[in-house]
Structures are given as C-alpha cells and as structure tokens.
N, C-alpha and C positions, 0 to 999 in steps of 0.2 A: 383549553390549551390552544394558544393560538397554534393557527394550520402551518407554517412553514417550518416551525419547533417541532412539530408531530414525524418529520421527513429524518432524522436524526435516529428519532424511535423504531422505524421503521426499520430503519438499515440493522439497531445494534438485534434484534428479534430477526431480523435476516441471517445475518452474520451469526447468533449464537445457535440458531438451526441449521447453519451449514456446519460449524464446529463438531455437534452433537452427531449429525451422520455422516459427515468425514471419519468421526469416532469409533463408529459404530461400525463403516466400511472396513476401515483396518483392522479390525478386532476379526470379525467375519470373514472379512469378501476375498485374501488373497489364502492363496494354498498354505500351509507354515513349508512343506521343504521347498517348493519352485518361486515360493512369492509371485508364483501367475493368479491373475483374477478367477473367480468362481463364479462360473457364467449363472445368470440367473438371481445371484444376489440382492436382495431384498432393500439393504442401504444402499446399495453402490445403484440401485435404480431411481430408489429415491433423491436420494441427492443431485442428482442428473434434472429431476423435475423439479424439486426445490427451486434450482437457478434459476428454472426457466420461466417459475411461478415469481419468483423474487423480481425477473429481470421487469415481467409485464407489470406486478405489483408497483414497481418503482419508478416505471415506466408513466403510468396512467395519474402517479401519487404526484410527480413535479407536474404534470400538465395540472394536475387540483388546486397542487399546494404553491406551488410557486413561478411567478409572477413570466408572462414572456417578454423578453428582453430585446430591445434594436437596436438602434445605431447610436443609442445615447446610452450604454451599460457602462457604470461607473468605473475610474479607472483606480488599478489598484494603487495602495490601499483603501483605496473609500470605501470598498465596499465589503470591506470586511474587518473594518477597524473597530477596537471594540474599546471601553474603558475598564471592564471586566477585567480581573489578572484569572477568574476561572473558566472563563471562554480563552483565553490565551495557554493556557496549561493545558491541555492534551496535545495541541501543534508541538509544544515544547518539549514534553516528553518524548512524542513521537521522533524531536527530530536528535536528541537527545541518544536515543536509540538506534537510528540511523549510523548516529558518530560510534556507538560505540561496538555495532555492526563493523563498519570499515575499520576499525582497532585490532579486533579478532583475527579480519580476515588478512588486513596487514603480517599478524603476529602468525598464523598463520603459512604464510609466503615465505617469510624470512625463516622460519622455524618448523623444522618438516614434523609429521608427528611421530609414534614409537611406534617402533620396530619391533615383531617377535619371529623368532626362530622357527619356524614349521620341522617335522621329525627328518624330512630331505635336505636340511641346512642350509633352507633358503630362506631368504629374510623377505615381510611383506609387510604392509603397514597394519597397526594395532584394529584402525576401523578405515573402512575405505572413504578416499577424499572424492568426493564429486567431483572439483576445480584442480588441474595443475595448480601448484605452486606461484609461476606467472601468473596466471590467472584470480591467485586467490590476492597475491599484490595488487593484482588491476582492478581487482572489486571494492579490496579495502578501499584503493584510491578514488572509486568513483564515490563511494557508499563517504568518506569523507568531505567529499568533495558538495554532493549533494548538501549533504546538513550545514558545511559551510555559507553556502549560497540561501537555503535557506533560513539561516536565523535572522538575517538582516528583513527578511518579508515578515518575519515576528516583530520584529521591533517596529518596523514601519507601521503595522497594523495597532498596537498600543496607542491608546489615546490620554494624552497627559494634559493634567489640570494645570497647563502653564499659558502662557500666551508664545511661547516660542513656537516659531511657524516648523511645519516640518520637512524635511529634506527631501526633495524629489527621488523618487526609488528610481533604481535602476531596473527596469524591467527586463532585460536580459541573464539577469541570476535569476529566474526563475524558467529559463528556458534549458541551463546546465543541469538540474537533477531530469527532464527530458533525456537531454540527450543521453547520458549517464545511465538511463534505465535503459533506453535502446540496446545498445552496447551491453550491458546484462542481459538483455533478453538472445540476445544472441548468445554469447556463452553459457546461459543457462539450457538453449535447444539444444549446442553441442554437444552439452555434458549428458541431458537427462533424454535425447529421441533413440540413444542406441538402447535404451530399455526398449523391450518390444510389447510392455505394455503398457498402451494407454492410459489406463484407469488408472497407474499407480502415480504419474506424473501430474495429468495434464489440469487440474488442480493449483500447481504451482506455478505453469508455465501461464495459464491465464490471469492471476493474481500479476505478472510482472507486466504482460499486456494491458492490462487494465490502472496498471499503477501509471501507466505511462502516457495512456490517453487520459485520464484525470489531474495529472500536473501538466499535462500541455494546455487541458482545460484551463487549468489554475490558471495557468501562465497569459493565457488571452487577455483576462483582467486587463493585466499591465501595456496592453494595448489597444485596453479601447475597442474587444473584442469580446468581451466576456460574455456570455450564456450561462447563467445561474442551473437551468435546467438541464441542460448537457454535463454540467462540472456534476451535477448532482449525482445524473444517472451513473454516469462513468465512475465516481469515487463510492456508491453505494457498492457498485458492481465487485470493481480492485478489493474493499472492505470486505465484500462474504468471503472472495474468495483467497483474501490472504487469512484470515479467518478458518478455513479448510482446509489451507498450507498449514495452518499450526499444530492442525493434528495429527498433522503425518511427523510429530516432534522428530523435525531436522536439525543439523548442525546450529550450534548455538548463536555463531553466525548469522546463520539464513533466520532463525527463530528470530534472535535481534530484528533484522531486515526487515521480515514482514509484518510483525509487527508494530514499529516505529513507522512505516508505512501508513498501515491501517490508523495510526492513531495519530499521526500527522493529518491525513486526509480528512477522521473524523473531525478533527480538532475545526481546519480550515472551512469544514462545512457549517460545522455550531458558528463560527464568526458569520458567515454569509447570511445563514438561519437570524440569528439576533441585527444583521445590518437590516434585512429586509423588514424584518418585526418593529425594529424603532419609530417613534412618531414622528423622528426629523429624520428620520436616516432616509441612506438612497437606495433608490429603490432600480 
C-alpha cells in the first residue's frame, strides 16, 4: 500500500475506537439519576488516552508518510484534484449532510417543538433544546452557508476529460465555513459549559475546535499556504472526535453536523492522499 494512503487508515481505526469508548462511556461512566460522571471509570479513562495515543500516533505517521511542504505547496485545486468520482464522493456526502444539518436546524428555529403539560399546569418542552430558537436559525444559516461555499471547492477539484481550461477558484469560500465554525464554537460553549461536567461535553466541544482549525488548514491551499501535514493532523484529530460526538447520539441536527463534518474532511484528505501518490501529480 503506498505510505500517504495508509494515513486515511489510520484515522478511520482511530475514529472507530474513539466511537466504541465514547460508547461504552455512556453506557457506564455517568450516574442514571444525576448524569454526573463516575469517578474512576474504566472507558471514560480510556478514551482520554486513546486521543492522546491517536494524537502522537498521527502526529509521528504525517512526519513518515507525507511529504514537507514550502513555499511552493500547490495551490488549490491542484492538489487535490482528482479524475476519480469515488475519491470525490465522501466530500460530497459530507457536504451534502452539512445542508441538510442547516435544514433541521433552520426548521427548527422557525418551529418550536411540543409541548407537554406537567401535573402543576405548566407547559415545558417535549425534550430539551440545547440552542434558543435564534440560535438554532443561526446555525441552520451558518451550517447552510458552509455547504454552499463548499460544493464549488468540489467541483473545482474534479478533473475532466475535456480540453476546457478551468476557472480560477475563489479562494475566499473556503475561508466562510471557518468563519461559520468559529461562531458555532461559541454558541456551542454557551450552550453546553453551564453542564458542570466535563466529561459529558467536552467531546463535542473539541470536535468543533478541530473542525475549524482543519478547514482553515484546508483553506491555506487556496493561498499558496498549504501544509499537507498540518491539514492532516488537525482533520484526523476533528475525525475522532466528531466520531465520539456521535456517540453521545445528539439531536439529529448536531448528528447530521458532525457527521457530514467528518466525512467531508475524510473525503478532502483521500483527494490529497491520491494528489500526492500520482506519478504526475503535485506534490
């Protein structure tokens, strides 16, 4: 197997053992009536090392596997352009997912959800919303906003059997789903730091961190900035651990989200992986 293909593998055996003891945390590690952690938990310790073995793991794997990069890093799309439509399909779904995240969260916003009576005649919502209402408007919009900006870096990255030249990208769409996570990452601390505990959150809250320094990664490309080895570590990193967000099965929304996330990223890294592996490609 060529070495920069291996770095792919790597991540999805990272990602699906943080899944499994995210899993196994929940089951276990919180109380059933306070939903406070149980100190001393056996997965919720593990998984804590997992990361940290993953982070070195992945860490030491782009110094092996792929290439360092200077002042001459291809500019995007070049270097993740592929002729493949199955190297382009996981981006696609992912961003795919993305849209229909921001739909939810939209429908959401506009549409509060039910209502039940308690025995004192007071009304409360059916399951509790993480996001105000505004707020779940302003996700949808970011979350569509994101997938908007990035299907054009899809299509750019397509390599077609024509002689038509192709259109210079705008590299500033791919600096909007950046900003767009920022902005989530904040509402997301608002919503979820008044839990007073740690362990049931912070999971998700590094999943949004990480999604964000991996598309700003991405985003370098488009200037002539790009780090193959940086984009790597950061989008492996985002991958486990919206991967360990999935197990704490969140709003269908947030599921959507990070999801389409993870598989956007993976996607963008298999095109990198196959640009650098080519025998004419740039390296």
């Amino acid at each position: 197997m060529k070495q920069s293909m291996r770095f792919p593998l790597l991540i999805l055996a990272g990602g699906a053992g943080a899944f499994l003891l995210r899993l196994l945390q929940r089951s276990s590690g919180f109380e059933a009536e306070s939903g406070l952690p149980i100190p001393g938990n056996l997965p919720a310790l593990a998984l804590i090392v997992w990361f940290l073995i993953l982070a070195a793991a992945c860490f030491l794997a782009v110094r092996a596997w792929l290439p360092a990069e200077g002042e001459d890093s291809p500019l995007f799309p070049e270097g993740f352009s592929t002729a493949s439509a199955g190297l382009l399909t996981p981006a696609v779904m992912g961003i795919f997912l993305l849209a229909a995240s921001g739909v939810l969260d939209v429908a959401a916003g506009i549409f509060p959800g039910p209502l039940v009576i308690s025995a004192d005649g007071t009304t409360a919502p059916l399951r509790d919303a993480l996001f105000s209402q505004r707020e779940y408007l302003l996700l949808g919009a970011l979350s569509l906003l994101s997938a908007v900006c990035l299907f054009p870096a899809i299509s750019a990255c397509r390599i077609r059997q024509t002689d038509e030249p192709h259109r210079p990208f705008q590299g500033p769409l791919l600096l909007v789903p950046v900003c767009c996570l920022v902005v989530r990452l904040v509402l997301t601390y608002r919503a979820v730091s008044v839990n007073p505990s740690l362990a049931d959150y912070y999971p998700e809250l590094l999943a949004v961190v990480f999604l964000a320094l991996a598309f700003y990664r991405l985003s370098s490309f488009a200037f002539r900035a790009g780090r193959s080895r940086r984009f790597a570590l950061y989008a492996a990193l985002a991958i486990a651990f919206c991967l360990a967000t999935l197990a704490d099965f969140p709003d269908p929304s947030r599921l959507l989200f990070y999801a389409g996330g993870a598989l956007a990223l993976f996607g963008f890294l298999l095109q990198r992986a196959a640009a650098l592996e080519a025998p004419a490609g740039p390296v």
